[in-house]
Backbone as a printed PyTorch tensor [residue, N CA C, xyz], in Angstrom:
tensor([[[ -8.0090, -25.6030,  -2.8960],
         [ -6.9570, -25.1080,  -2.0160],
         [ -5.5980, -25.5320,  -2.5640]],

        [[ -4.7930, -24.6790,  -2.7120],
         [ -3.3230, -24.7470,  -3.3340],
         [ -2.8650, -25.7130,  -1.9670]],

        [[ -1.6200, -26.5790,  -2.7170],
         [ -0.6210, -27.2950,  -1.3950],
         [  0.3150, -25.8480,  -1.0100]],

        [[  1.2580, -26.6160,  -0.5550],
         [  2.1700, -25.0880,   0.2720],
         [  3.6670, -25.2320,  -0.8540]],

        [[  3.4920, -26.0920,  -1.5910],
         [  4.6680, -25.7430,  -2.4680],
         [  4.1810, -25.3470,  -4.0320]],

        [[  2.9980, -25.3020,  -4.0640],
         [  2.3960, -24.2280,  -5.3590],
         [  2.6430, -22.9840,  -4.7060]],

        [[  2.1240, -22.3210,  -3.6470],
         [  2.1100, -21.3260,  -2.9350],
         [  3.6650, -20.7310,  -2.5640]],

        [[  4.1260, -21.6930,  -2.3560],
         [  6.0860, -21.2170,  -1.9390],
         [  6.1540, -20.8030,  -3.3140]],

        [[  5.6510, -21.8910,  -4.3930],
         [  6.6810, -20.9770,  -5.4140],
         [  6.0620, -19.5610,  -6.2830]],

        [[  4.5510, -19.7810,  -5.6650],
         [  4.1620, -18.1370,  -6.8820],
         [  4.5950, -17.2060,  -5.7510]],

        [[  4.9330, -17.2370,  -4.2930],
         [  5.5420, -16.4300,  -3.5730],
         [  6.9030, -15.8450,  -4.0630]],

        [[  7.5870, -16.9590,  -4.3990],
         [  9.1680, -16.5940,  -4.5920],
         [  9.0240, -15.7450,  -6.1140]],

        [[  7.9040, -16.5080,  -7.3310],
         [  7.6970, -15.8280,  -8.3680],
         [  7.4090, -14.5580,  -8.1610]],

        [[  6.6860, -14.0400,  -7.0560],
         [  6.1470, -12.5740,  -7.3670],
         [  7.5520, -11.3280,  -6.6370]],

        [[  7.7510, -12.5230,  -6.0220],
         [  9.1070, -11.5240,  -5.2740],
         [  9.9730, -11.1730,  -6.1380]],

        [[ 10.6180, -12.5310,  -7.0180],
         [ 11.8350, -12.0830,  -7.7940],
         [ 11.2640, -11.1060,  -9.2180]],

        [[ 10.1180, -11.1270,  -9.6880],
         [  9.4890, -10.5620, -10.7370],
         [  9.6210,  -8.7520,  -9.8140]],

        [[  9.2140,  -8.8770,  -8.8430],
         [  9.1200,  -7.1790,  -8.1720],
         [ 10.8440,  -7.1230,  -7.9650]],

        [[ 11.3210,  -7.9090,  -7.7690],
         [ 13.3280,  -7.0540,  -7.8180],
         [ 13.3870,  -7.2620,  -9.0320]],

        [[ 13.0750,  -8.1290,  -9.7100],
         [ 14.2100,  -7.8670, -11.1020],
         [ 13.2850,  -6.3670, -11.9340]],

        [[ 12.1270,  -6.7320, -11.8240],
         [ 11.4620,  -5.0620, -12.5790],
         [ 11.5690,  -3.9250, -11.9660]],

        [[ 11.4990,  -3.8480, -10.3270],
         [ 12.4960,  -2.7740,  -9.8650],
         [ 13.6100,  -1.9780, -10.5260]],

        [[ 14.2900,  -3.4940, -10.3200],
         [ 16.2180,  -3.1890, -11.3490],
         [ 16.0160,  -2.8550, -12.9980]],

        [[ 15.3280,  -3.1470, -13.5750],
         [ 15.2700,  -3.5410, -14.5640],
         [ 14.3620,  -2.8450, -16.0290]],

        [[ 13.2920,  -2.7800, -15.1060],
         [ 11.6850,  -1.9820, -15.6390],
         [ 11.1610,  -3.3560, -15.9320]],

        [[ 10.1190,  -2.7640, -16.4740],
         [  9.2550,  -4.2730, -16.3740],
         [  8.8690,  -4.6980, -17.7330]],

        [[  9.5430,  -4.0650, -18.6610],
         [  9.6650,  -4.7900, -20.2630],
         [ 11.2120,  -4.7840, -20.1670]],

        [[ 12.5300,  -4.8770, -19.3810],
         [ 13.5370,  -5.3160, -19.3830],
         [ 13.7460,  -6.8520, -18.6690]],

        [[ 12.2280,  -7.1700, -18.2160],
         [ 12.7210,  -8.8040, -17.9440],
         [ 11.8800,  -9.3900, -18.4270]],

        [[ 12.4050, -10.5290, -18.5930],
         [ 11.6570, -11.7440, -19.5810],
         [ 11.5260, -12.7080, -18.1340]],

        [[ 10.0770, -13.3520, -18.5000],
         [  9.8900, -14.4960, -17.5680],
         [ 10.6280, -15.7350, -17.4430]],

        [[ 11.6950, -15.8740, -18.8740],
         [ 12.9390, -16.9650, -18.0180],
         [ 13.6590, -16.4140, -16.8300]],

        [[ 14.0340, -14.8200, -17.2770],
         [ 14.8480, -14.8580, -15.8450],
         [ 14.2370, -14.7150, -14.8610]],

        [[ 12.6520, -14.1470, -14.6390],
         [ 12.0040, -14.6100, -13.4600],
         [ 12.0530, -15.2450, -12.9740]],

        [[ 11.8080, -16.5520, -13.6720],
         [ 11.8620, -17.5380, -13.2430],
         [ 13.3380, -18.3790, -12.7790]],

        [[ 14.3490, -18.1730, -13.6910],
         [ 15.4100, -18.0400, -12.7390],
         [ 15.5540, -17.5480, -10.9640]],

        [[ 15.3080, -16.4930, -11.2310],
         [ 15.5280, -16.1790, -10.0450],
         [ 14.6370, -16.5670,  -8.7840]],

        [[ 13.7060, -17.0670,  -9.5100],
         [ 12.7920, -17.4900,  -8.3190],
         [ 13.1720, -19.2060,  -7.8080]],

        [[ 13.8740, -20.3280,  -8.7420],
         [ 14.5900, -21.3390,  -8.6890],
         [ 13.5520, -22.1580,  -9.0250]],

        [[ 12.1220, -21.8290, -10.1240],
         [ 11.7730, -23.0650, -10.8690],
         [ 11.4980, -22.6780, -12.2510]],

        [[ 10.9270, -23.9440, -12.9120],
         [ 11.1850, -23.4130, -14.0480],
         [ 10.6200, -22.3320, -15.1280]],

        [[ 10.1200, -22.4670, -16.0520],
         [  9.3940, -21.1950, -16.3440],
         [  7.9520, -21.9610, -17.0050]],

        [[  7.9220, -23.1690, -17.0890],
         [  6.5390, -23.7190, -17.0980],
         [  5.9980, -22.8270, -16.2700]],

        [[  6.1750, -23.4230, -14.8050],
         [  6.0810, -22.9920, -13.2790],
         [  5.2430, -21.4410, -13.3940]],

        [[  6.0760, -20.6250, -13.9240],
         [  5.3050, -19.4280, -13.8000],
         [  4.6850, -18.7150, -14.7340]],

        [[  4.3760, -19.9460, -16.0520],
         [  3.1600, -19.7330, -16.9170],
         [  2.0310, -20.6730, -16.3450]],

        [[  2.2230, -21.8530, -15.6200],
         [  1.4930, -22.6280, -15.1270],
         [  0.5420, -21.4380, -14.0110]],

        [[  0.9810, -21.1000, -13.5320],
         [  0.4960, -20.4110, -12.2370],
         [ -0.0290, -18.8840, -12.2750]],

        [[  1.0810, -18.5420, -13.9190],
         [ -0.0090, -17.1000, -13.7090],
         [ -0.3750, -16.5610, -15.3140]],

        [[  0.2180, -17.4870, -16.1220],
         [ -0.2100, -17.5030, -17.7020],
         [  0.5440, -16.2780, -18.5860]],

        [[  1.7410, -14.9490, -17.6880],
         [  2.0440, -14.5520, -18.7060],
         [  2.4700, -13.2110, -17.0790]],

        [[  3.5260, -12.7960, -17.9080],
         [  4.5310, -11.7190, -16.9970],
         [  3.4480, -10.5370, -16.1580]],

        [[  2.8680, -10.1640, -17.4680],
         [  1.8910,  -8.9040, -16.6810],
         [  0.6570,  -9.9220, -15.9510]],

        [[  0.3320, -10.7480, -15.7980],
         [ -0.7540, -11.4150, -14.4200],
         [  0.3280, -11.7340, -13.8220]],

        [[  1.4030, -12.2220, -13.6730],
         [  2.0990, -11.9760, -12.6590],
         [  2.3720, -10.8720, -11.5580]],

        [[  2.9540,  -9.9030, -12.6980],
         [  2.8400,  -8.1830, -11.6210],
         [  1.5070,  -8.1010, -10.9580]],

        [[  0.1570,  -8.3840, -12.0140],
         [ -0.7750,  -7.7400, -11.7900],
         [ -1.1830,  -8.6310,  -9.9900]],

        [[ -0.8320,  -9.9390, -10.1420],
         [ -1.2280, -10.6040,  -9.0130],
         [ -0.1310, -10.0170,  -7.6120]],

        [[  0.7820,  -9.9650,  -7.9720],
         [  2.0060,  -9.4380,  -7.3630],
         [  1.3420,  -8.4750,  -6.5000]],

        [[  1.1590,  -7.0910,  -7.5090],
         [  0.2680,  -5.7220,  -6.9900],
         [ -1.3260,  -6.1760,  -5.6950]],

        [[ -1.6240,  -7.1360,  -6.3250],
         [ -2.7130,  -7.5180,  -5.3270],
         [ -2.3170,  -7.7270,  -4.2960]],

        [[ -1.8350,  -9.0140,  -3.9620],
         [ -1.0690,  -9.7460,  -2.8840],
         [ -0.3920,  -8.9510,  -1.7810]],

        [[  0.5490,  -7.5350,  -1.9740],
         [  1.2840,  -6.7700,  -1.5950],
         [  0.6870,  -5.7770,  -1.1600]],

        [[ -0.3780,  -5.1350,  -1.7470],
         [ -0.9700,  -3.9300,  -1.1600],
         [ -1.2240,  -3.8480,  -0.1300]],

        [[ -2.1230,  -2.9080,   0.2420],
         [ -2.1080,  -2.2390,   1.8750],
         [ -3.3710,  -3.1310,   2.3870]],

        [[ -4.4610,  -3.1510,   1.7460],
         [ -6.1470,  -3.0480,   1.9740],
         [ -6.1280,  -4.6370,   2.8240]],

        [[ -5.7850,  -6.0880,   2.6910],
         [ -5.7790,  -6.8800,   3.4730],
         [ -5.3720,  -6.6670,   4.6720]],

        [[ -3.9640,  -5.8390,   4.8420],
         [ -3.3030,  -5.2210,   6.5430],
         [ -4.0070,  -4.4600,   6.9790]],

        [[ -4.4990,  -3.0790,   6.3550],
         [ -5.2190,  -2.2050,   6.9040],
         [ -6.6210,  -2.7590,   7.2630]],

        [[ -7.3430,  -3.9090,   6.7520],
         [ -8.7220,  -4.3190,   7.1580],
         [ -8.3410,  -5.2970,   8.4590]],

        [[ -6.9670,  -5.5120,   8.0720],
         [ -7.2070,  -6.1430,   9.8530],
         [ -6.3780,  -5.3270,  10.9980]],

        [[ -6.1350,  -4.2720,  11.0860],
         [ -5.6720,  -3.4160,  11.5580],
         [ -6.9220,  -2.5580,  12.0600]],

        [[ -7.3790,  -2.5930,  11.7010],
         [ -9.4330,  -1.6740,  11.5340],
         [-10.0580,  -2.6080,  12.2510]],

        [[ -9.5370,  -3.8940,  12.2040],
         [-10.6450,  -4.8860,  13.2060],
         [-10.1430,  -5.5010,  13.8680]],

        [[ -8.2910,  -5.1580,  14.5480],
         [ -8.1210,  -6.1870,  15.5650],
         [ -7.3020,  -4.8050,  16.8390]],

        [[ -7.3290,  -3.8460,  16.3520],
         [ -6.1150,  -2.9280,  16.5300],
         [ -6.8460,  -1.4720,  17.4860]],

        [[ -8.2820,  -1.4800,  16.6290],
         [ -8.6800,   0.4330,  17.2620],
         [ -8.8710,   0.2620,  18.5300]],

        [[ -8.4430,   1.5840,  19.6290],
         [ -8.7150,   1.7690,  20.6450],
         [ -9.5040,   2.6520,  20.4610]],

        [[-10.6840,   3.7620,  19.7100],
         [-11.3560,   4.6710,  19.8910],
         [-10.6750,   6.0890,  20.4530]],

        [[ -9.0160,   5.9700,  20.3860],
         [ -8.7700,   7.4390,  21.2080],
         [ -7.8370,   7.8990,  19.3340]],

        [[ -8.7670,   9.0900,  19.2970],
         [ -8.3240,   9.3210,  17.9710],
         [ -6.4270,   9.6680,  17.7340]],

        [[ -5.9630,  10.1230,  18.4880],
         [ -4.8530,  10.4040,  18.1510],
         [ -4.0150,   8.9580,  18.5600]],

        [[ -4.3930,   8.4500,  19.2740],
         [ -3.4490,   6.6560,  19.1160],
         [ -3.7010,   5.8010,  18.0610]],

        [[ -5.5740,   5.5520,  17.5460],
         [ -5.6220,   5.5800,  16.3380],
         [ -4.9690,   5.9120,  15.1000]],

        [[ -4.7890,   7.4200,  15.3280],
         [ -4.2150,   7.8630,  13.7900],
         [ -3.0980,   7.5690,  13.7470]],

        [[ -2.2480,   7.8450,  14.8380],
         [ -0.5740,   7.1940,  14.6890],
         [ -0.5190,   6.1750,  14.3710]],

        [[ -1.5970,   5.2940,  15.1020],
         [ -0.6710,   3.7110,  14.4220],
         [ -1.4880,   3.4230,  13.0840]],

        [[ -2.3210,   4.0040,  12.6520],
         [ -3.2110,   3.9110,  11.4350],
         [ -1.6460,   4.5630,   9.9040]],

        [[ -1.5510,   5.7240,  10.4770],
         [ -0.1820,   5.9040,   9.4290],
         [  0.9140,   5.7680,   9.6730]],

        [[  1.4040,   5.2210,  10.9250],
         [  2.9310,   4.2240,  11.1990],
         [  2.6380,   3.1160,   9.9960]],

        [[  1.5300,   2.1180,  10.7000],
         [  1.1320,   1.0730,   9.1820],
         [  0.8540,   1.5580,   7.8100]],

        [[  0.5440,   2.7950,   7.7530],
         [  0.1700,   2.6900,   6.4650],
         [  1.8020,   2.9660,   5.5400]],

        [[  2.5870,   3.4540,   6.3370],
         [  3.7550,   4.6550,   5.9070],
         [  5.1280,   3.1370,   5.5550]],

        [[  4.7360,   1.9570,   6.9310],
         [  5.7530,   0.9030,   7.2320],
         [  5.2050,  -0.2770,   5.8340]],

        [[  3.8310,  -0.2550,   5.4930],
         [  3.3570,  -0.9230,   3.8920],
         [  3.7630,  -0.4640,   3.2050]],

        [[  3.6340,   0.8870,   3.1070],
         [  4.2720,   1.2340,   1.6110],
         [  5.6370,   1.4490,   1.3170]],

        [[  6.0970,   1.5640,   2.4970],
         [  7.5720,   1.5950,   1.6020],
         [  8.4310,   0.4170,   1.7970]],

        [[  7.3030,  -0.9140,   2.8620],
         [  7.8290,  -1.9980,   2.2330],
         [  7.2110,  -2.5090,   0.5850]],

        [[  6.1730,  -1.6740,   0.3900],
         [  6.2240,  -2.2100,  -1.2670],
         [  6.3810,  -1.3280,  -2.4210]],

        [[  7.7140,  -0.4320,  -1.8600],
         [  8.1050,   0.6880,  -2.7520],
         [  8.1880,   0.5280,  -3.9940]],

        [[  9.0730,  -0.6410,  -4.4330],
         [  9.4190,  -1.1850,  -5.2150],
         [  8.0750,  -1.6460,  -6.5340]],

        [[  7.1190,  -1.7310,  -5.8740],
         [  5.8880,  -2.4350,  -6.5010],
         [  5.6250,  -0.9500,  -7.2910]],

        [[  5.3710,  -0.0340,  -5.9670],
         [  5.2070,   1.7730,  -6.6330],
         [  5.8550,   2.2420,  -8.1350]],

        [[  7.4030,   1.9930,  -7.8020],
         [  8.3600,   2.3570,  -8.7130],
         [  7.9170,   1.4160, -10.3000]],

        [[  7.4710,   0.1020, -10.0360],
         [  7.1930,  -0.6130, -11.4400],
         [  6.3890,  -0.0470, -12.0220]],

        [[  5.0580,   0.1100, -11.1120],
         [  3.8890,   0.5280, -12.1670],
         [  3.8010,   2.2520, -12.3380]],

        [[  4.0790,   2.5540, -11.6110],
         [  4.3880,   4.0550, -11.6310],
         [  4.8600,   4.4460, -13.0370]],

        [[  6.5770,   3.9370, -13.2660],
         [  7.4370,   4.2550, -14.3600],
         [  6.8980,   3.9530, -15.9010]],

        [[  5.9130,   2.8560, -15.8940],
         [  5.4830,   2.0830, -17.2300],
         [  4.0700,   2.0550, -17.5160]],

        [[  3.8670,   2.8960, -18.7250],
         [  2.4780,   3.4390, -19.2300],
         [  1.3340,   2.5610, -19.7570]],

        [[  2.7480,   1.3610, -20.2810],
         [  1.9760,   0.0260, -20.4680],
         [  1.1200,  -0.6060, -19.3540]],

        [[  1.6940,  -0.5240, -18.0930],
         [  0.9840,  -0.6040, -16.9410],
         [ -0.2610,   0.0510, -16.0620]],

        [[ -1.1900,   0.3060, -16.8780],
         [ -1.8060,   1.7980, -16.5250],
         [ -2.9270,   0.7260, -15.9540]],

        [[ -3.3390,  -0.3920, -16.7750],
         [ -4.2700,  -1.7200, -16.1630],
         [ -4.0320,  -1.8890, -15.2000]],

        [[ -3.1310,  -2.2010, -14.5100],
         [ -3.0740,  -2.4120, -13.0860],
         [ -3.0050,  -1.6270, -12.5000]],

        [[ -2.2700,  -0.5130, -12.5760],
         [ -2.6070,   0.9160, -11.5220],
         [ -4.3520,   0.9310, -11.6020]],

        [[ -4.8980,   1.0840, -12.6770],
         [ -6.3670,   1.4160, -12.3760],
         [ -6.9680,   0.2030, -11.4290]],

        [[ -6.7270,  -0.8170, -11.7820],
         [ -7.2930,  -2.2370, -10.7670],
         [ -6.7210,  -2.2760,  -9.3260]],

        [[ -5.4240,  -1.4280,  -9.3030],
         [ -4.9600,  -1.6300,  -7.1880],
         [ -5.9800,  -0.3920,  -6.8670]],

        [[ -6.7090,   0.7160,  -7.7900],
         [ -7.4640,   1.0960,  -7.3580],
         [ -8.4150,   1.4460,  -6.0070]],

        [[ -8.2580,  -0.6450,  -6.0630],
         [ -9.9640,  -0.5100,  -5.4140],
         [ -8.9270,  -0.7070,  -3.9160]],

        [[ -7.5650,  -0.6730,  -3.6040],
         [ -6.8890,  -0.7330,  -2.4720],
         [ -6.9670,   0.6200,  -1.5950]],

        [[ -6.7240,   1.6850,  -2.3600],
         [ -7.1160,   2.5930,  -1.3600],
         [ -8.9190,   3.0640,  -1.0070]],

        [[-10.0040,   2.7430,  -1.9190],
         [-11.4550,   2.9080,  -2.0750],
         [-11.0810,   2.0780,  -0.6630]],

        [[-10.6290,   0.8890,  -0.8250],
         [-10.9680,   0.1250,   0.9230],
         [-10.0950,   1.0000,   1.6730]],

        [[ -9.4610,   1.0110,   1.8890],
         [ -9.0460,   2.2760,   3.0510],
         [ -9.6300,   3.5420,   3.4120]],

        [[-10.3850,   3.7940,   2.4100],
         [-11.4800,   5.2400,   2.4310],
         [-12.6930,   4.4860,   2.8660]],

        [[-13.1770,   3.5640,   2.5030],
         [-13.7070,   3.0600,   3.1290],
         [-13.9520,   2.6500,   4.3710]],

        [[-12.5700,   2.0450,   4.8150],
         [-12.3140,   2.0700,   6.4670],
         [-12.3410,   3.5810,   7.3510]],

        [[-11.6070,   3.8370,   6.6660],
         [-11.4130,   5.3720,   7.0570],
         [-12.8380,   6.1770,   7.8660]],

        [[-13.4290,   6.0410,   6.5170],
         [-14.6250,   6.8500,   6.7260],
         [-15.6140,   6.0030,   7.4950]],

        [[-15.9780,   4.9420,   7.5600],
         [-16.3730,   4.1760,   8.7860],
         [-15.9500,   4.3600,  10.0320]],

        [[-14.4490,   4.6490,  10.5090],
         [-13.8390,   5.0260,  11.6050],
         [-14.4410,   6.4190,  12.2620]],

        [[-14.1910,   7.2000,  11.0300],
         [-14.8030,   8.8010,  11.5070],
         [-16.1770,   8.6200,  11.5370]],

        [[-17.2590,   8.0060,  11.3380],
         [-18.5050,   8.1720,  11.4520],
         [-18.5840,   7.3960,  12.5320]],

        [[-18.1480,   6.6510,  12.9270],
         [-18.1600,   5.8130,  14.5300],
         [-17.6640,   7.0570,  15.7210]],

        [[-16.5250,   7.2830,  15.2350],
         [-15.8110,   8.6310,  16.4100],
         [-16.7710,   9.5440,  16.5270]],

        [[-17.3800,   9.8170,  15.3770],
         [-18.8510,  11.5250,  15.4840],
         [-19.7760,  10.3120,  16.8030]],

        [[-20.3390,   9.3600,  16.5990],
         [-21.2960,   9.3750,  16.9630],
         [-21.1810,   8.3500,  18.8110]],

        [[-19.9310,   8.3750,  18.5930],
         [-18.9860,   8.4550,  19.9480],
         [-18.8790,   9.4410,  20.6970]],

        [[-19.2160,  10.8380,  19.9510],
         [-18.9510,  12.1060,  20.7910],
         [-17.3470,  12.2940,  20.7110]],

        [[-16.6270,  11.1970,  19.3940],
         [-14.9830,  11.9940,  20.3010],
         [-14.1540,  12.5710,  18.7640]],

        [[-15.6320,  12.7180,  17.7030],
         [-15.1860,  13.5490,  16.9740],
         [-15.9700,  14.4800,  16.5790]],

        [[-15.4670,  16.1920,  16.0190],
         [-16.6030,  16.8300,  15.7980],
         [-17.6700,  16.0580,  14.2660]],

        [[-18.5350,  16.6990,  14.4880],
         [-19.6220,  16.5540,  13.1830],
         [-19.1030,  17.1620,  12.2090]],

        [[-18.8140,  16.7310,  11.4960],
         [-18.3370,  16.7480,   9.6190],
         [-18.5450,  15.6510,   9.0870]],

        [[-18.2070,  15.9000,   7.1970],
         [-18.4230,  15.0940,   6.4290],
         [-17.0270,  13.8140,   6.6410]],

        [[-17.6940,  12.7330,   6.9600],
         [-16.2450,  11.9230,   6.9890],
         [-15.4070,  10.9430,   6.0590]],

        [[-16.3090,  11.2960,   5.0040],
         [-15.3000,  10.9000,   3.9540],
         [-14.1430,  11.9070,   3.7360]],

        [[-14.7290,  13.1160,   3.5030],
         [-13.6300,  14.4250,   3.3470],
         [-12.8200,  14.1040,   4.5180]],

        [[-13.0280,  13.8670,   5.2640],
         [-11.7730,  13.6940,   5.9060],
         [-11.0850,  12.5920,   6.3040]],

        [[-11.5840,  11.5840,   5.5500],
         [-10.8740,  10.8430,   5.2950],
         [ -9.9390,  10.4530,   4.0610]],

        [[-10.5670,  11.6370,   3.1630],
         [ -9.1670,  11.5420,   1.9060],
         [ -8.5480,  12.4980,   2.4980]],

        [[ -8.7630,  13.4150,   3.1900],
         [ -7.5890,  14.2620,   3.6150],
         [ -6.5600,  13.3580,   4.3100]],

        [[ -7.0360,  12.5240,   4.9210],
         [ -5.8200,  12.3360,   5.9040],
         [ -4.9810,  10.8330,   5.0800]],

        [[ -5.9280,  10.0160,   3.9860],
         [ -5.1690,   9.3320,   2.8560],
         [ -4.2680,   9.8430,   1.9480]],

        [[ -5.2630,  11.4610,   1.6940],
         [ -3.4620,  12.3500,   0.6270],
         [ -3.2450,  12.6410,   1.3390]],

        [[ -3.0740,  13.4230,   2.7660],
         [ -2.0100,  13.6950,   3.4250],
         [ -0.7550,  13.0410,   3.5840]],

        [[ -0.9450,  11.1290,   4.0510],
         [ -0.0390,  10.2090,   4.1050],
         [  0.4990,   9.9320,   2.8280]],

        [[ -0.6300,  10.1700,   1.8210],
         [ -0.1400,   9.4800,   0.3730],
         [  0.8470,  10.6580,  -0.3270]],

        [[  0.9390,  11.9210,  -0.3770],
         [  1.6660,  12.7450,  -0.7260],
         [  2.9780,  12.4520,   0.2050]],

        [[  2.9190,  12.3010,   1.2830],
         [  4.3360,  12.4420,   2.2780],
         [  5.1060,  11.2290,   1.3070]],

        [[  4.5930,   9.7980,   1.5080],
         [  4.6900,   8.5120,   0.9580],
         [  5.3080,   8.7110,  -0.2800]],

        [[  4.8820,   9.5010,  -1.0400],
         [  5.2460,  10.0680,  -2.7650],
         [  6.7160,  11.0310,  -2.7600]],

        [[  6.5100,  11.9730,  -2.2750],
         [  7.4250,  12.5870,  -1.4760],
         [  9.1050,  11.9670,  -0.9800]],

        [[  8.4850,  10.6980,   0.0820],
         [  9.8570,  10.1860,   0.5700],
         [  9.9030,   9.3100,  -1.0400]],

        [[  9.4690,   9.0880,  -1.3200],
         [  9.5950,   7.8460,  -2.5780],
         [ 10.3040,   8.3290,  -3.7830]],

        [[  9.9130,   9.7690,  -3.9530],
         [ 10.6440,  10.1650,  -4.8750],
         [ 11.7950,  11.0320,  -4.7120]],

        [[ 12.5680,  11.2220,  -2.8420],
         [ 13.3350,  11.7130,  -2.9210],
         [ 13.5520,  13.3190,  -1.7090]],

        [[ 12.6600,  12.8480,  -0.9740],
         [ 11.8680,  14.1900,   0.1150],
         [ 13.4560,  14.6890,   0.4580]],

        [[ 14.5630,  13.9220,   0.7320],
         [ 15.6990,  14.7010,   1.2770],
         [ 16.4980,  15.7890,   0.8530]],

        [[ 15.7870,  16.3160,  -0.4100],
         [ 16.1850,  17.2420,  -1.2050],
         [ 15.5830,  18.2250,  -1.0370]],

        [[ 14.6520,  18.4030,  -0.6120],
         [ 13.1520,  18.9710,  -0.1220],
         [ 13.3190,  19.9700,   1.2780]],

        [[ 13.4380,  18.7140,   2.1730],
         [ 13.5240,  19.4580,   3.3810],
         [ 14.1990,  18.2500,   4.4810]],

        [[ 14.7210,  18.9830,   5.7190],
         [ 15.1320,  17.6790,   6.7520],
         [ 14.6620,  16.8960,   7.3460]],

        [[ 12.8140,  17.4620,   7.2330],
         [ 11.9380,  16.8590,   8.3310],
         [ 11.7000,  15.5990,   7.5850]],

        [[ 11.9450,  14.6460,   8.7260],
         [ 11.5900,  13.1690,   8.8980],
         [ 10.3290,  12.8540,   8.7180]],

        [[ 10.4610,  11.2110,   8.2990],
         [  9.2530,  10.9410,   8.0510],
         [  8.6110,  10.6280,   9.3980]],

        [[  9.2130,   9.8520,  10.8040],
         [  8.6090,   9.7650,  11.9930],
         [  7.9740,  10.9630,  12.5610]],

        [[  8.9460,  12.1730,  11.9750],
         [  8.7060,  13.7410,  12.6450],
         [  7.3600,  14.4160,  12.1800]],

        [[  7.4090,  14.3540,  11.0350],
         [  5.8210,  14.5060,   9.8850],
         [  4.6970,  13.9110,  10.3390]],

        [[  5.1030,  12.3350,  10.5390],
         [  3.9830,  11.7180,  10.8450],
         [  3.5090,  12.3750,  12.1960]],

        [[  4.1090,  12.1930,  13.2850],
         [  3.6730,  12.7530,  14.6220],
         [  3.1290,  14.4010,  14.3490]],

        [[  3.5790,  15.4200,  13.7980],
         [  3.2940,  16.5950,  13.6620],
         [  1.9360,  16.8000,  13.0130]],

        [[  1.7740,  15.8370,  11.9160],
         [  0.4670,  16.0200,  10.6250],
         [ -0.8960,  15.1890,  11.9680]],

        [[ -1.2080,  14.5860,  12.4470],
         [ -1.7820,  13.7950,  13.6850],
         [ -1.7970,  14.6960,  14.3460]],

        [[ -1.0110,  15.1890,  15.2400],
         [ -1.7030,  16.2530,  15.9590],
         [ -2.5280,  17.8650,  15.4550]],

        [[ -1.6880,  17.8310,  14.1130],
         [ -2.6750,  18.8870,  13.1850],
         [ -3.9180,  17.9310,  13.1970]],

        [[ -3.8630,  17.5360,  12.4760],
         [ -5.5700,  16.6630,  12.1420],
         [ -6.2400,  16.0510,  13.4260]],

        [[ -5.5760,  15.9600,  14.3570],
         [ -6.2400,  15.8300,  16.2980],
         [ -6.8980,  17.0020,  16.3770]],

        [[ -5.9080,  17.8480,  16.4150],
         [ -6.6320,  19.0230,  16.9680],
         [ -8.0730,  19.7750,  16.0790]],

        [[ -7.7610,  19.6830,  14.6430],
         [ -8.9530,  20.3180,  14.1140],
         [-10.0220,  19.8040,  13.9640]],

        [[-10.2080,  18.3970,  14.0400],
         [-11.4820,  17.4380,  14.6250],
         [-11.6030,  16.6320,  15.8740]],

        [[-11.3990,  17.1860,  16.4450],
         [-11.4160,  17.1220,  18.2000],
         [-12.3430,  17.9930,  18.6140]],

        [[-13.5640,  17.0710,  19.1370],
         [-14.6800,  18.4110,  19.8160],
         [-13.5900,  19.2610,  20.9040]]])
């Protein structure tokens, strides 16, 4: 078990490593100024993560959705599908674009393609949840009978395209909001699996 000031500082490390590669890209910073900015030294954040990319890569872990969304899935469902789904993509919509920034690093850099394939397994757990949810609702009676994985990547790219969308710039696009979308796309997907 780490003390709480190993832990304060690979916290502050993964934070200032996600703004400065934000700002920067992520072969425009060197782990002194990481470590600068995080206020120890740069032992510190070879000690703790052995080299810039296990840093991001731990960064990308730590930040993702799949720890919130698994306890959101087990402290949160009421069984009424459309209160479900709202607050299922309020959270999913209020994660990701608090870790936009994480998006924009690995997204932009090809060198980074290792860790995009390894956060991977972050949305597999959300399809996972997902589709556990809809096979509970069928056999609840309060959803129709279908395949519920399919519809549970539908309603993951549904959020994940909007998510992509505002991320790369949706106001150019069109006026509709992201609160407005969300509520509108939910009652589409209420209504067409709703006995």
């Amino acid at each position: 078990m780490e003390d709480k000031q190993t832990l304060g500082s690979k916290s502050r490390l993964m934070l200032a490593a996600i703004d400065l590669m934000a700002e920067k890209g992520y072969k425009g910073v060197s782990t002194k100024e990481i470590a600068l900015a995080a206020g120890v030294s740069e032992m510190t954040l070879f000690r703790n993560f052995g080299s810039k990319f296990n840093l991001l890569e731990k960064a990308v872990d730590r930040y993702h959705y799949s720890i919130e969304m698994t306890q959101v899935f087990n402290e949160k469902i009421t069984w009424d599908l459309r209160t479900d789904l709202l607050m299922i993509s309020r959270m999913y919509h209020e994660i990701m674009d608090r870790n936009r920034k994480l998006f924009l690093i690995v997204l932009r850099d090809d060198e980074l393609i290792e860790i995009r394939e390894k956060a991977q397994k972050h949305p597999r757990k959300l399809l996972e949840l997902l589709t556990n949810y809809f096979t509970d609702m069928q056999s609840r009676k309060r959803m129709i009978l279908t395949d519920a994985e399919t519809q549970a990547i539908t309603f993951m790219w549904m959020n994940y395209g909007a998510f992509m969308t505002q991320l790369l710039g949706a106001s150019t696009i069109s006026k509709v909001t992201l609160p407005a979308f969300i509520e509108s796309s939910i009652e589409l997907f209420v209504r067409g699996v709703s006995p």
